[in-house]
C-alpha positions as CSV (number, residue, x, y, z in Angstrom):
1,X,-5.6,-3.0,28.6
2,X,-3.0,-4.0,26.0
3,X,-1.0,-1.2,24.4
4,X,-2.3,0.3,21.2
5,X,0.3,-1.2,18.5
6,X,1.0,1.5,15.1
7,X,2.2,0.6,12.5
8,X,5.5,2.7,10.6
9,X,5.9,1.2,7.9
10,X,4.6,2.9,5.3
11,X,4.4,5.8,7.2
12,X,5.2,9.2,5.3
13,X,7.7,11.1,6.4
14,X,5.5,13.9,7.6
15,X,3.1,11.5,9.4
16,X,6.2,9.8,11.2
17,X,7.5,13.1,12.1
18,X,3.9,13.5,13.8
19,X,4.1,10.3,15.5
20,X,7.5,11.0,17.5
21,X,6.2,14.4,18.6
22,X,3.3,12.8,19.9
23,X,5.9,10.8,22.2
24,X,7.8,14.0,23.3
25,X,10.6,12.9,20.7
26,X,12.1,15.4,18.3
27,X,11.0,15.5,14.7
28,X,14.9,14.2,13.3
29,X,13.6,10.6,15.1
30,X,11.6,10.1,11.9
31,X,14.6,10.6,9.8
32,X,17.0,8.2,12.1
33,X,14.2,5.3,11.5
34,X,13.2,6.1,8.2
35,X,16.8,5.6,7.3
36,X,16.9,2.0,9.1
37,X,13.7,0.8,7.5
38,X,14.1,2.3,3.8
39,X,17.9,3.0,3.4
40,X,19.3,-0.6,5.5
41,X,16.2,-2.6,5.2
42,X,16.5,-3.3,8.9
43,X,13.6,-3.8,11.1
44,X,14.4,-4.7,14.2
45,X,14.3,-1.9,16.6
46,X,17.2,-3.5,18.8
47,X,19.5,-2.7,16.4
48,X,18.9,1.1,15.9
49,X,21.4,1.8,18.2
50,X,21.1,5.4,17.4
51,X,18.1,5.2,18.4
52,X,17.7,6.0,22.8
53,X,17.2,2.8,24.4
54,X,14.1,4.5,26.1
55,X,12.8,5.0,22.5
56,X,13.7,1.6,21.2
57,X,11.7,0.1,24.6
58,X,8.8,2.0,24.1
59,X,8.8,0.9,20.3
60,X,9.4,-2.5,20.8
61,X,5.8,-2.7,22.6
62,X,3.4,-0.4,20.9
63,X,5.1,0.3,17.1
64,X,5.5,-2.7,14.0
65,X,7.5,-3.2,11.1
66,X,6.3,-6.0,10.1
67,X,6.2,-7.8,6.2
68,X,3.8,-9.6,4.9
69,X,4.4,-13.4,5.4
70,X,5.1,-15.4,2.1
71,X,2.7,-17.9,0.9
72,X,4.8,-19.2,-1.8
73,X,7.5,-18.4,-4.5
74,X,8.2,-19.1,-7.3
75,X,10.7,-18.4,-10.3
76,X,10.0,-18.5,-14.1
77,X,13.1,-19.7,-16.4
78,X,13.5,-16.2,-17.3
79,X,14.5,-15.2,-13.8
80,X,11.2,-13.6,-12.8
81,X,10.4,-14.0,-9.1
82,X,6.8,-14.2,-8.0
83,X,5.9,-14.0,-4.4
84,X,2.4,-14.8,-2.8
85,X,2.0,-13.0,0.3
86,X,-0.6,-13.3,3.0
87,X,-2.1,-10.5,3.7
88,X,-4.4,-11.8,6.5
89,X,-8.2,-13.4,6.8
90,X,-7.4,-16.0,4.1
91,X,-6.3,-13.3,1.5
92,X,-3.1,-13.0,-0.7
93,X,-1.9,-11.1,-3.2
94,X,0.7,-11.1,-5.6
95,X,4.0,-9.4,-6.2
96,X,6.6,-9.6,-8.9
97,X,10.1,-9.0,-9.6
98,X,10.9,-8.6,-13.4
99,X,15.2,-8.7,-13.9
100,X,16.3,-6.8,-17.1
101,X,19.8,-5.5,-17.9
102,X,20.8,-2.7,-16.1
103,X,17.1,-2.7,-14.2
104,X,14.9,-4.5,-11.8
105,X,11.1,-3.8,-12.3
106,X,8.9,-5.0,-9.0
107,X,4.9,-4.8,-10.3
108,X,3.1,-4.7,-6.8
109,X,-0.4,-5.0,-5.6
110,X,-2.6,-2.2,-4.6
111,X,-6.0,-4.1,-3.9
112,X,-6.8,-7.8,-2.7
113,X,-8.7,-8.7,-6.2
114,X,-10.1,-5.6,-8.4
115,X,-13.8,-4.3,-9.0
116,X,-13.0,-2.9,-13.0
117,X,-13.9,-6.3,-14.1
118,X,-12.0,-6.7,-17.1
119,X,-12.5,-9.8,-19.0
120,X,-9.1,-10.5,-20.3
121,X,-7.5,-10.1,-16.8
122,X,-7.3,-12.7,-14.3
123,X,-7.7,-10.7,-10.9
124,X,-10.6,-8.6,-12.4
125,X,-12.7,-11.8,-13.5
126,X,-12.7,-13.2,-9.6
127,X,-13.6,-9.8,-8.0
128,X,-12.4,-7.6,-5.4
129,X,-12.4,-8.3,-1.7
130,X,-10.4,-4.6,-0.3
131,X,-7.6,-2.1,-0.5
132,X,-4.6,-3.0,0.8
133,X,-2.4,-0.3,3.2
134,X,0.7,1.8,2.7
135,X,2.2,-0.2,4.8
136,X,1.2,-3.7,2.8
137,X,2.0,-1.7,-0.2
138,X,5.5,-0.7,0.7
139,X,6.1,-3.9,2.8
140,X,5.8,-5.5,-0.8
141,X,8.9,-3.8,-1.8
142,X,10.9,-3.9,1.3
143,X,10.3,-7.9,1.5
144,X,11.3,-7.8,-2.4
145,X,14.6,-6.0,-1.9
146,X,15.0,-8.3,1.2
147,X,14.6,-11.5,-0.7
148,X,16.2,-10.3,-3.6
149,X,19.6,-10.2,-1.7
150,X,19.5,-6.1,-1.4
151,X,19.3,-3.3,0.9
152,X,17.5,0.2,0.3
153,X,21.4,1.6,-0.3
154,X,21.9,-0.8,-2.6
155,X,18.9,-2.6,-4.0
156,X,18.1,-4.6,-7.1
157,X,14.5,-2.9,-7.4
158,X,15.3,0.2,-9.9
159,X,11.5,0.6,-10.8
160,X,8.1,0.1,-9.0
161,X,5.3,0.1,-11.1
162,X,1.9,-0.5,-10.1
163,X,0.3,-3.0,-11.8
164,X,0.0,-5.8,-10.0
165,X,-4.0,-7.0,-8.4
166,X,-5.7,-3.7,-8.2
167,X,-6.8,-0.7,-9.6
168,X,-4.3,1.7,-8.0
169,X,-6.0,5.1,-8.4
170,X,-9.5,3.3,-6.7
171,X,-7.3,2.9,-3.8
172,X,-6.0,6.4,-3.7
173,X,-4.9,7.7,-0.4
174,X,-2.7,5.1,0.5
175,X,-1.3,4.7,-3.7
176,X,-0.3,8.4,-2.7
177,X,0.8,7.4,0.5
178,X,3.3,4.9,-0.9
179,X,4.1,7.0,-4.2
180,X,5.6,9.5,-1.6
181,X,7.8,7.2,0.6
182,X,9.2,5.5,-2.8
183,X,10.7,8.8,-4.3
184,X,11.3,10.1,-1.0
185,X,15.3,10.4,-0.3
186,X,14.9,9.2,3.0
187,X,12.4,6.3,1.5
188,X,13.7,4.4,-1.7
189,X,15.0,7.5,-3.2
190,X,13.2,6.5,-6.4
191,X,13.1,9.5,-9.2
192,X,9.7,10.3,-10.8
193,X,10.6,8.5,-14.2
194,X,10.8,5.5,-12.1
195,X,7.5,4.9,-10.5
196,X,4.6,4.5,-12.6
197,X,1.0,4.0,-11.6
198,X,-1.6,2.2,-14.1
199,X,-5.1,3.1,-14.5
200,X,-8.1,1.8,-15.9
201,X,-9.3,5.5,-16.7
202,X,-11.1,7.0,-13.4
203,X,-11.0,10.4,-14.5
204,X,-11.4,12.2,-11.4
205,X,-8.6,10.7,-9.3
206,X,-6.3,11.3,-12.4
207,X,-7.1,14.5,-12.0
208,X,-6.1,14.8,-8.1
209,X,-3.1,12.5,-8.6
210,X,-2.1,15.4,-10.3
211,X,-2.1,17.4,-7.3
212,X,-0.5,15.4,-5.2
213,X,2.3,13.3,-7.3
214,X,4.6,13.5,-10.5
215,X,4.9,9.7,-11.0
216,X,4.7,8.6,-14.4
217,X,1.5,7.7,-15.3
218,X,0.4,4.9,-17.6
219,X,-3.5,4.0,-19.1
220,X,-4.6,0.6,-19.4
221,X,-6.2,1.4,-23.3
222,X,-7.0,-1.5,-25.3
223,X,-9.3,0.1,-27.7
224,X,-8.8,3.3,-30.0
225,X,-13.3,3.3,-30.0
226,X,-15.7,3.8,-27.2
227,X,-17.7,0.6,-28.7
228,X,-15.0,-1.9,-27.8
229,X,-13.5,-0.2,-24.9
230,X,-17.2,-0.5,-23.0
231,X,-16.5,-4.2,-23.7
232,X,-12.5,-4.6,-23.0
233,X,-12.6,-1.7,-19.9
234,X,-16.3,-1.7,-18.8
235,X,-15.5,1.8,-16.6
236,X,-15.0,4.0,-19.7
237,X,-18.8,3.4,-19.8
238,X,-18.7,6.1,-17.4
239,X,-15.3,7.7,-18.4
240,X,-15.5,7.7,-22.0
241,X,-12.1,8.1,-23.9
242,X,-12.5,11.6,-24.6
243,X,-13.1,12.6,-21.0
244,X,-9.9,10.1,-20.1
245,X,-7.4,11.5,-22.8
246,X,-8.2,15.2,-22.0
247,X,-7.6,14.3,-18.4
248,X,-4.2,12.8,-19.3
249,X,-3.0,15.5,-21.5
250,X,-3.8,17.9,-18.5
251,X,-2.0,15.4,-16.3
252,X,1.3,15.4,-18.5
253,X,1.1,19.4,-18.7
254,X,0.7,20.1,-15.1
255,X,3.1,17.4,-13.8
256,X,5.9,17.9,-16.8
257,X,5.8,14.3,-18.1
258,X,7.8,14.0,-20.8
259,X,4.5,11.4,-22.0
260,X,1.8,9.0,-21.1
261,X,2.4,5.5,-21.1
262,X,-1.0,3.6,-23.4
263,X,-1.1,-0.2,-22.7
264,X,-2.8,-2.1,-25.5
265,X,-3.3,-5.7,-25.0
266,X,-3.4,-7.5,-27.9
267,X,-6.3,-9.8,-28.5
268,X,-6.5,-12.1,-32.0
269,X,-9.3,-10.5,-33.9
270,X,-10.3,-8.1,-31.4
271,X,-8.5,-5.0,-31.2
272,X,-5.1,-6.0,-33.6
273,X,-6.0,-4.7,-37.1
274,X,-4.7,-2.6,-39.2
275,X,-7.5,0.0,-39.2
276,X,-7.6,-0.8,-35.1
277,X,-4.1,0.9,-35.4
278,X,-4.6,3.6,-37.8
279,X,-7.5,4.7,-35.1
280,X,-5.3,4.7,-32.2
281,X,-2.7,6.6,-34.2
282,X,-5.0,9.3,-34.8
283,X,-6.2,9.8,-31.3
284,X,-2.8,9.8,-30.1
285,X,-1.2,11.7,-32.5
286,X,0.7,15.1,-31.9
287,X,0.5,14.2,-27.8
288,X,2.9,13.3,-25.6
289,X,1.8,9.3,-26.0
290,X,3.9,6.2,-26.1
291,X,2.4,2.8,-26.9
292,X,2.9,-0.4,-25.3
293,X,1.9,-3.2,-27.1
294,X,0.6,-6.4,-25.0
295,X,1.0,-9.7,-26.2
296,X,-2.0,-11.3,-24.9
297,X,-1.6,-13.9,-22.0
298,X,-3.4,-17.3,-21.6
299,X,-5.8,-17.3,-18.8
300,X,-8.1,-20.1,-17.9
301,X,-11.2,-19.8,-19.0
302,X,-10.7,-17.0,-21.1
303,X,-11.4,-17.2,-25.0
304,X,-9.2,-14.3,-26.2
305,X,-6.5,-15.3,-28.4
306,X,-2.8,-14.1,-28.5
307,X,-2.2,-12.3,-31.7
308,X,0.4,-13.6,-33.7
309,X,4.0,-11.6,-33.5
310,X,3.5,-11.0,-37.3
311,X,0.3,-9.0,-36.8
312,X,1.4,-7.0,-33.8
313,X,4.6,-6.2,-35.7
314,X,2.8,-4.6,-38.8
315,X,0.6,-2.9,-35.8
316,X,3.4,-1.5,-34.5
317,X,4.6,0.1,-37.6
318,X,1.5,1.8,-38.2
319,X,2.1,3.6,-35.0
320,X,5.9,4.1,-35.7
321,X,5.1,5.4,-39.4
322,X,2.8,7.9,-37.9
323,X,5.3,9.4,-35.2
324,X,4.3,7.6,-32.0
325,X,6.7,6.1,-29.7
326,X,5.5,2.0,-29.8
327,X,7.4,-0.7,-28.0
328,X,6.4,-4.1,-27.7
329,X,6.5,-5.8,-24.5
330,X,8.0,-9.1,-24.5
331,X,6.0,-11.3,-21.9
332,X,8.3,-12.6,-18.9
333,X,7.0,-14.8,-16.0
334,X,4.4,-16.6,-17.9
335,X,5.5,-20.5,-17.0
336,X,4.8,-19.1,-13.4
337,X,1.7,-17.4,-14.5
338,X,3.4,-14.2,-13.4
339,X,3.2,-12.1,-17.0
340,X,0.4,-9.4,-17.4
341,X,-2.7,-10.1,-16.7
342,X,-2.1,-13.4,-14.8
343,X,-1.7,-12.0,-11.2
344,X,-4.8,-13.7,-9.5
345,X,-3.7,-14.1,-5.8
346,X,-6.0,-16.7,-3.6
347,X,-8.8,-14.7,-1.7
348,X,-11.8,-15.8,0.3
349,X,-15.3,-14.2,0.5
350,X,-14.4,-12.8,-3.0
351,X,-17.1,-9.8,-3.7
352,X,-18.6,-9.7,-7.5
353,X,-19.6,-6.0,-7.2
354,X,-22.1,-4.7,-9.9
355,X,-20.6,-2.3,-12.2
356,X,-23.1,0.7,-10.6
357,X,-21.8,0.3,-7.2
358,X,-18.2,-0.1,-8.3
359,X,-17.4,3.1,-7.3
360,X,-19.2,3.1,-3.9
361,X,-17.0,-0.3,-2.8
362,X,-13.9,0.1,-4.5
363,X,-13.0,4.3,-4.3
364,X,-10.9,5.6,-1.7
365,X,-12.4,8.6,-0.6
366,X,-10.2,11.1,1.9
């Protein structure tokens, strides 16, 4: 019978510690590899010398470390890095690295394709296929830091956020999972301000995240009305923005967030107006919001427009004018279609789930 292989990586530290007892080890084992993985980037048990050599035998045939394998990669004039890694049965995903001054953002995946079904987003129009693991979660940013020259002591990856393929908070157990190892000290050491989960607006699991997490916590918006959000973000036909907004307010209060992150993509005629923005200043007004502004990215065979920088400008200072925080994103990546939006992997036996069994297929249930 061939040995039961487990996979640590993207174990939490409590979990690990759980593991070694199992094998008669003491609890500080999970600490001692912990620090290999996360804090050296090194996974090859032969070289944990402090590590018994029993331990590192038994290891070496029934535990893995492994990253996913890469596909391809690529790099945009702006020096963004896009990686396409297989995750196994014909499926990838997508993972990239955007380089700023003084910070390196990584924007990982948390599903192969997504079941919200956006229409302006590339991964949401080809359907979703499964969640992916802690462990193919976190391998994501351990192969990043590896490529990327780095080691978890001194890495190049100052900020996780997750908005790659996916909708994180359907895939909550292991989001959690891999929220905890990232701003864990024996993990990536990461501080609360600088991992940031994006939802679509399930309510409920906004509300648990809130039991289980501080990380920042950003709302994919795009509309100020309930009318065009149905259309833009089809589940706030059963999580109005009401029900959402109150469930971010109570998120910010009972985690401390200094604010919510809104995203607002920007579509040509669409959502961009003046009155558009005078609507979104008054629902976020006097609450701990800040506004990101979207410019719009191509994808084929979709109709939306970019709006021009003119237009989001004057949107912008509606916002400003009326005391909320607004930044505009600048787009990076999109010559390697790697800018938001434009994340679409390569998946077989893609599933097109009906919007009523959405939650069924896509939640994460503990």
């Amino acid at each position: 019978m061939e040995p039961q292989i487990q996979n640590l990586l993207g174990m939490p530290r409590g979990d690990l510690e759980a593991y070694f007892s199992s094998l008669g080890e003491k609890p500080f084992r999970a600490r001692q590899l912990m620090r290999w993985m996360y804090r050296r980037s090194v996974l090859d048990v032969d070289a944990m010398t402090d590590l018994s050599r029993s331990l590192r035998e038994h290891l070496a045939g029934h535990a893995q470390f492994g990253l996913p394998p890469i596909s391809r990669r690529q790099q945009s004039e702006d020096g963004t890095v896009k990686w396409l890694l297989d995750v196994g049965q014909g499926q990838q995903v997508e993972t990239v690295f955007i380089p700023e001054a003084g910070r390196g953002t990584l924007c990982v995946s948390s599903q192969v394709g997504c079941a919200m079904d956006c229409p302006f987003c590339a991964t949401g129009r080809q359907g979703f296929n499964r969640n992916l693991t802690a462990a193919e979660i976190i391998g994501q940013v351990l192969l990043a830091i590896r490529e990327l020259g780095g080691t978890g002591e001194a890495s190049p990856v100052t900020n996780v956020v997750f908005m790659g393929m996916g909708e994180p908070l359907a895939n909550f157990r292991e989001v959690a999972r891999a929220c905890e190892l990232l701003m864990d000290d024996l993990g990536f050491g990461l501080s609360r301000r600088r991992v940031t989960v994006s939802t679509s607006g399930l309510v409920p699991q906004i509300r648990r995240l809130a039991k289980v997490t501080n990380v920042a916590l950003a709302i994919s918006l795009h509309a100020a009305d309930d009318r065009l959000r149905d259309e833009l973000v089809p589940i706030n036909r059963r999580h109005p923005i009401a029900e959402l907004l109150d469930a971010c307010w109570e998120y910010a209060a009972e985690t401390n967030s200094k604010q919510i992150t809104f995203e607002y993509i920007m579509l040509e005629g669409v959502n961009d107006q003046q009155s558009h923005a005078l609507e979104l200043a008054a629902l976020l007004a006097g609450h701990p919001a800040k506004v990101n502004l979207i410019p719009f990215n191509p994808i084929p065979g979709v109709a939306y427009g970019r709006t021009p920088a003119e237009i989001v400008d004057a949107f912008r200072k509606v916002l400003m004018d009326r005391g909320i925080i607004t930044i505009t994103r600048r787009p990076r990546g999109e010559d390697i279609a790697a800018a938001c939006g434009q994340l679409a992997g390569n998946f077989e036996n893609r599933v097109r789930i009906p919007l009523a069994q959405k939650k069924m297929h896509a939640v994460n249930r503990i």
